[in-house]
N, C-alpha and C positions, 0 to 999 in steps of 0.2 A: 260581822266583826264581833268578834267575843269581849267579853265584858274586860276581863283583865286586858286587853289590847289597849280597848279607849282609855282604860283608867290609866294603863301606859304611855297614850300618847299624851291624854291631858297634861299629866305627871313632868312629862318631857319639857310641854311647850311654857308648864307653867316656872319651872326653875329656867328654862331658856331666856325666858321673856326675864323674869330677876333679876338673872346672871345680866344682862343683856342694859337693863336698867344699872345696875351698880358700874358695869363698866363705862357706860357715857355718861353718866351722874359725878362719879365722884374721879376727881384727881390722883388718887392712887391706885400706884400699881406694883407690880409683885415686889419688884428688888430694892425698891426706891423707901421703905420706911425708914428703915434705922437710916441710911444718908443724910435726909434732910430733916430741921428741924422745923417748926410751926408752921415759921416765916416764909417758905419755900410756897406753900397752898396759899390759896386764893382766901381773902381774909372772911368769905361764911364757912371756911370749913376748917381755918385755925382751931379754934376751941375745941375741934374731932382730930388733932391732929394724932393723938397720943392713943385713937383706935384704930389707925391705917392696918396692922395687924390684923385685929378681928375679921374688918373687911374685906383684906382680900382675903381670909380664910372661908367667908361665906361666900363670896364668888367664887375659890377655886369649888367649894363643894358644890354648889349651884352648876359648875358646869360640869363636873364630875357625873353630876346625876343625869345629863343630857346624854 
């Protein structure tokens, strides 16, 4: 297997495994930010509610890169 392969496949499994984590970790999801407001998430992840954005922006890249 050639080098650039593995470094491809690590690369894969390692934004997979992230992607993969952010999605069963955290309560939000694509469409649902601006809808709701704090109160709607589970009260450890209130205080983040105002990054749901960001987040799924690093998931959708994270699975982009898969």
């Amino acid at each position: 297997m050639p080098a650039a392969s593995l470094c491809a496949l690590i690369q894969a499994v390692f934004w997979g495994v992230g992607a993969g984590l952010l999605r069963t970790g955290t309560p939000y999801r694509g469409t649902h930010c601006t809808a709701h407001g704090a109160a709607h998430y589970p009260p450890v992840f209130q205080p983040f509610a105002g990054l749901c954005k960001k987040v799924i922006a690093i998931e959708a890249i994270a699975w982009i890169q898969c």
